[in-house]
C-alpha positions as CSV (number, residue, x, y, z in Angstrom):
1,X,-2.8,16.3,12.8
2,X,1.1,16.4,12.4
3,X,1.6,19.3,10.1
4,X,5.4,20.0,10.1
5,X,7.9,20.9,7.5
6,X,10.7,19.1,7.6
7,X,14.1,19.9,5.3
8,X,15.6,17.5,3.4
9,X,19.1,18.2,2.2
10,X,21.0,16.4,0.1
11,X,24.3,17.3,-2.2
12,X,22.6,20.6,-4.3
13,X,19.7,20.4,-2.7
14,X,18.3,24.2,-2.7
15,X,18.4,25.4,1.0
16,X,14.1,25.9,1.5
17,X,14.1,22.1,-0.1
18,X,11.5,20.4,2.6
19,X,9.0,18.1,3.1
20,X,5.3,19.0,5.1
21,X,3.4,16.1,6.3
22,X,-0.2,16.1,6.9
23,X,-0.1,12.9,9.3
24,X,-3.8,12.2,10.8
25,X,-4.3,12.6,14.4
26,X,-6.4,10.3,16.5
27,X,-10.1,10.3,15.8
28,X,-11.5,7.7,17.6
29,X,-13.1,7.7,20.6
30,X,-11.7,4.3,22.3
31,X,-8.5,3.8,20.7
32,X,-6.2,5.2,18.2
33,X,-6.1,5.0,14.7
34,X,-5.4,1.6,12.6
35,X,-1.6,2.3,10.8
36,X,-2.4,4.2,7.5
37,X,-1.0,4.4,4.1
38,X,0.8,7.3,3.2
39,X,1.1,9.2,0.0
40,X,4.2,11.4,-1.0
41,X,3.2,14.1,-3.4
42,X,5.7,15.7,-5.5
43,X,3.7,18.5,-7.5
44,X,4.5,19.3,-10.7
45,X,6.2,22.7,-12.4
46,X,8.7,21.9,-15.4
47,X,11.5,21.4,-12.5
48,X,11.5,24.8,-12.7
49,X,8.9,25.3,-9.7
50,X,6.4,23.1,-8.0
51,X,2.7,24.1,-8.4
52,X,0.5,24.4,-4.7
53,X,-2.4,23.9,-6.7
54,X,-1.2,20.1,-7.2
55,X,0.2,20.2,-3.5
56,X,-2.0,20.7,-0.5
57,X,-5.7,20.7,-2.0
58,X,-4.8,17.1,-3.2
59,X,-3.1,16.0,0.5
60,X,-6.1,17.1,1.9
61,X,-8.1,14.7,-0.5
62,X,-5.9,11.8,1.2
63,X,-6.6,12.6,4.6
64,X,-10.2,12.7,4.0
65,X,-10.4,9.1,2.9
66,X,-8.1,8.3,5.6
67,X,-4.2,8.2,4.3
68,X,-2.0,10.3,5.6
69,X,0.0,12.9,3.2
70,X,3.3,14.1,2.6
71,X,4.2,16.9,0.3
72,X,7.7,17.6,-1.1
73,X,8.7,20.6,-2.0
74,X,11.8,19.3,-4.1
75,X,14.7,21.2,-5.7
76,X,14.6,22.4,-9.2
77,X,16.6,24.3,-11.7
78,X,19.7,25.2,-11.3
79,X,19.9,21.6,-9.3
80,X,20.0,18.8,-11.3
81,X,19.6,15.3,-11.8
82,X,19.9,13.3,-9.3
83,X,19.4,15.9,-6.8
84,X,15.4,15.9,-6.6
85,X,15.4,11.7,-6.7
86,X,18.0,11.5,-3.7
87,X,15.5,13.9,-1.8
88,X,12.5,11.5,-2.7
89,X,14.8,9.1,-1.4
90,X,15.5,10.6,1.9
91,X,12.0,11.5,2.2
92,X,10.8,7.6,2.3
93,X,14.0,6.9,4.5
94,X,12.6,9.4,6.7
95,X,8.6,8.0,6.7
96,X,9.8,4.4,7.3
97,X,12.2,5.6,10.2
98,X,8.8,7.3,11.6
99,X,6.5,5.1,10.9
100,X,5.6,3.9,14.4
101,X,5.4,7.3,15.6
102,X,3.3,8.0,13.2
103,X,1.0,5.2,12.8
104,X,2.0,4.6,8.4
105,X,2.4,1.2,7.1
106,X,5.9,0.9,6.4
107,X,4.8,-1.3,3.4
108,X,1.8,0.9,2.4
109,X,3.6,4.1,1.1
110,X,3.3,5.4,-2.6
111,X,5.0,8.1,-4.4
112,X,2.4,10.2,-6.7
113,X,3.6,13.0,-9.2
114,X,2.2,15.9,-11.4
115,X,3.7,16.6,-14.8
116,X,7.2,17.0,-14.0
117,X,6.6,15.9,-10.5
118,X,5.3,12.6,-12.3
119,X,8.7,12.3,-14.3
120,X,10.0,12.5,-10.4
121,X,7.7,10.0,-9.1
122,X,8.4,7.4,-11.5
123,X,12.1,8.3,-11.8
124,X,12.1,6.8,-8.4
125,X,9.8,3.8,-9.5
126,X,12.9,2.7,-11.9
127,X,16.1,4.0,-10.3
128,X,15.2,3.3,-6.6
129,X,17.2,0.1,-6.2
130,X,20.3,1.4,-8.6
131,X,23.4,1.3,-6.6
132,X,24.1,5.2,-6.6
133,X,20.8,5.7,-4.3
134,X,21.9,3.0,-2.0
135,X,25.1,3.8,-1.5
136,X,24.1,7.8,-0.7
137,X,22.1,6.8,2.6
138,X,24.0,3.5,2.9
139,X,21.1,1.5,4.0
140,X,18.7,-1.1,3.4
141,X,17.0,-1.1,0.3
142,X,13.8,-1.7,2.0
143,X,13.9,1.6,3.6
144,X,14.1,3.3,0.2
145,X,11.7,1.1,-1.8
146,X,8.4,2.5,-3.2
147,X,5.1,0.6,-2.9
148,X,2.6,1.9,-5.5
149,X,3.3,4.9,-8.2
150,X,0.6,7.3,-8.8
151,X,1.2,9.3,-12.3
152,X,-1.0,12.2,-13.3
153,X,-0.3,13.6,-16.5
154,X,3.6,12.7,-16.2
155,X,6.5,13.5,-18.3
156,X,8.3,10.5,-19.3
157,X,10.0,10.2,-22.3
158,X,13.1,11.8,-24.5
159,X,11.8,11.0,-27.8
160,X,11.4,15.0,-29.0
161,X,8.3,14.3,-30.8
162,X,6.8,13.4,-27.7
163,X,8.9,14.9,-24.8
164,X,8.1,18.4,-22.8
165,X,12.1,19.3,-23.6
166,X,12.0,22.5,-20.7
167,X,11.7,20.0,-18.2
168,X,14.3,17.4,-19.4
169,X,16.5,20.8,-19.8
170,X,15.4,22.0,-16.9
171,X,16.5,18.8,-14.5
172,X,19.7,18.1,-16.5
173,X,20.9,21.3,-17.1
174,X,24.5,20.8,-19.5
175,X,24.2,16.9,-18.7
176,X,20.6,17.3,-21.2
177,X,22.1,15.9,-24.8
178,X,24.6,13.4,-22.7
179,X,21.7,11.8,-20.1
180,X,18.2,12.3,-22.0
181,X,18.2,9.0,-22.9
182,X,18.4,7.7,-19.7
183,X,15.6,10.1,-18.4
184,X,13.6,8.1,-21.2
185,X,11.5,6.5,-18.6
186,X,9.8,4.1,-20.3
187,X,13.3,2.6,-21.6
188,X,13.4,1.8,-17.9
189,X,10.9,-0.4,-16.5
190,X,11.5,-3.6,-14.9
191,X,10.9,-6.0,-12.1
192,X,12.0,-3.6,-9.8
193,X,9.1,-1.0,-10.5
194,X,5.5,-1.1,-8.1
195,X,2.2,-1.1,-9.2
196,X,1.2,2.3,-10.6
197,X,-2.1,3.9,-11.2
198,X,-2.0,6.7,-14.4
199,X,-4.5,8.8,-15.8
200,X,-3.6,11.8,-18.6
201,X,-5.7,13.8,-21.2
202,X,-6.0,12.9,-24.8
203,X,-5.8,16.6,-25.0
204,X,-3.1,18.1,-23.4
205,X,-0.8,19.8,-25.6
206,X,1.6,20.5,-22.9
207,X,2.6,17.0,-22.4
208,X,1.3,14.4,-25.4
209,X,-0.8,11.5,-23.9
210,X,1.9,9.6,-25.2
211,X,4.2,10.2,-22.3
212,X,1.8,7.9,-20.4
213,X,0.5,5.5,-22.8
214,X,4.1,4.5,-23.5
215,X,4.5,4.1,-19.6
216,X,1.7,1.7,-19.4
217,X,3.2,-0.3,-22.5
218,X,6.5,-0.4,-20.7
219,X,4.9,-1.8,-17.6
220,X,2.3,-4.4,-19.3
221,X,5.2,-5.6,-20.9
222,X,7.0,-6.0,-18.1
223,X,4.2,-7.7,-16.3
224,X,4.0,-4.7,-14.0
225,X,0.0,-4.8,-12.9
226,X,-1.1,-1.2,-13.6
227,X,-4.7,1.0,-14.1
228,X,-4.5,3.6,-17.1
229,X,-7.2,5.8,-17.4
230,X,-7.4,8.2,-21.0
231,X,-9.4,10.8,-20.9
232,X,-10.8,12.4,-24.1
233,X,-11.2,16.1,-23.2
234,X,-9.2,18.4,-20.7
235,X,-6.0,20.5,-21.1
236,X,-2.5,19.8,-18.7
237,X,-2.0,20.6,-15.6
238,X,-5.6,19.9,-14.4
239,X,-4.8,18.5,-10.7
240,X,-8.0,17.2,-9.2
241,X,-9.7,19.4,-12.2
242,X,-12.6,20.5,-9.8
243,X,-13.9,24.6,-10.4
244,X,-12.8,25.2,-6.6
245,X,-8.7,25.0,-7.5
246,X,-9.0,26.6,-11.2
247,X,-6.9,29.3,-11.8
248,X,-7.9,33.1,-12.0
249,X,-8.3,32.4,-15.3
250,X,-10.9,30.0,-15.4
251,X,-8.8,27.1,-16.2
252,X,-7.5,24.3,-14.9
253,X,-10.9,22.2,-14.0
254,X,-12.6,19.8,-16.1
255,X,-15.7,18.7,-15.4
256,X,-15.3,15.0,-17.5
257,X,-12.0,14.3,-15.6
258,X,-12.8,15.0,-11.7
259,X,-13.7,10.6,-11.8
260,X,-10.1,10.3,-11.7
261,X,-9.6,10.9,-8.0
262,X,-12.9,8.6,-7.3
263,X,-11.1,5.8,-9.8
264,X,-8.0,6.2,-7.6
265,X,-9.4,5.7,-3.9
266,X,-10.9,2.9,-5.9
267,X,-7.6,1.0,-7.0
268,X,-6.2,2.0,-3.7
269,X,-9.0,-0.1,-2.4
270,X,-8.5,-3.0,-3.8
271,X,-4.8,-3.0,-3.6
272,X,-4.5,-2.4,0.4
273,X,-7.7,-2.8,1.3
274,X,-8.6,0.7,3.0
């Protein structure tokens, strides 16, 4: 296996900001691997921290089905928007550009999010192709663009009756009252986002279902082919909500919910074929 950390730096990017691959080594006997997908994980934490328990345990879920993994360790508070989406961008500029070396499909790689780390993920769904990420690596736009979303739990919208307002505060610092709108997600969608897998709790308190649901709306609309999966029971921040990642206290698994990472390796399946 490659298991490196690599920074990223971008402007304001906080100076431990990196990203740690889990890229599968050869296994076969004869020959070397088939190219792979690859996931990018960005874990969760109110953009005030990003969670391990949403981090490694879940790359190492990847590399048993055969993708390789990425984890980025992105910067949060005091940095602000766009600093965490320019280092998602630079972290796919950096995959594609290794690609080869590394036996991923250059066409196969998906960013996934937690929570906050979801708001990240599909940040980069919708703003990937604007102008402003373009111009800061000056290159193609197929180097930067995404193809699938994977969104657990994720904060999306602005709407206050819905919104987990620490983490919009949290990634927008002073710019909060003059940007939330634009950090409204689902006010976002078009053409230019992938396909996207979802799955969220009717539950969780932390972050309303809503965030989600809304999501999926944006994208049907939008004719942006998606899989949305509700459960009825389980409390935020669940990860893959098996007993063996809980927390000290007990929480943080959910017996109902641990189909969601089965229902994934499923839809990724169908949609590459692996």
């Amino acid at each position: 296996m490659r298991h490196e950390e690599i920074p990223i730096q971008v402007e304001g990017s906080a100076p431990e900001t990196h990203l740690t691959t889990y890229i599968l080594g050869d296994y076969l006997d004869e020959a070397p691997n088939d190219i792979r997908p690859l996931v990018l994980i960005c874990p969760g934490g109110a953009y005030a921290m990003t969670s391990n328990r949403e981090a490694e345990p879940v790359a190492l879920q990847f590399n048993a089905m055969g993708y390789h993994a990425a984890i980025l360790r992105y910067s949060c508070a005091p940095a602000v928007f766009p600093t965490s989406l320019l280092e998602v961008a630079a972290s796919v500029k950096y995959i594609r550009e290794h690609a080869k070396a590394w036996r991923v499909s250059p066409d196969k790689i998906l960013i996934m999010g937690f929570s906050a780390g979801g708001h990240l993920a599909a940040s980069y769904g919708v703003f990937w192709d604007e102008k402003f990420v373009r111009e800061a690596f000056s290159c193609t736009r197929e180097l930067l663009q995404p193809n699938g979303l994977i969104l657990c739990y994720p904060v999306i919208s602005a709407d206050e009756s819905i919104a987990h307002v620490p983490s919009l505060q949290n990634l927008l610092g002073e710019q909060y009252e003059a940007k939330k709108e634009e950090m409204s997600l689902e006010k976002q969608v078009g053409e230019q986002v992938p396909e996207t897998f979802l799955w969220h709790t009717f539950e969780d308190k932390t972050v309303p279902f809503w965030n989600s649901f809304r999501f999926a709306e944006a994208l049907g609309r939008a004719g942006i082919p998606l899989e949305y999966h509700l459960y009825p029971t389980g409390e935020h921040g669940l990860s893959l909500a098996v007993d063996s990642i809980r927390r000290k206290d007990g929480s943080g698994s959910e017996k109902g919910c641990e189909s969601w990472f089965p229902l994934l390796k499923s839809w990724l399946l169908r949609k590459f074929g692996l």
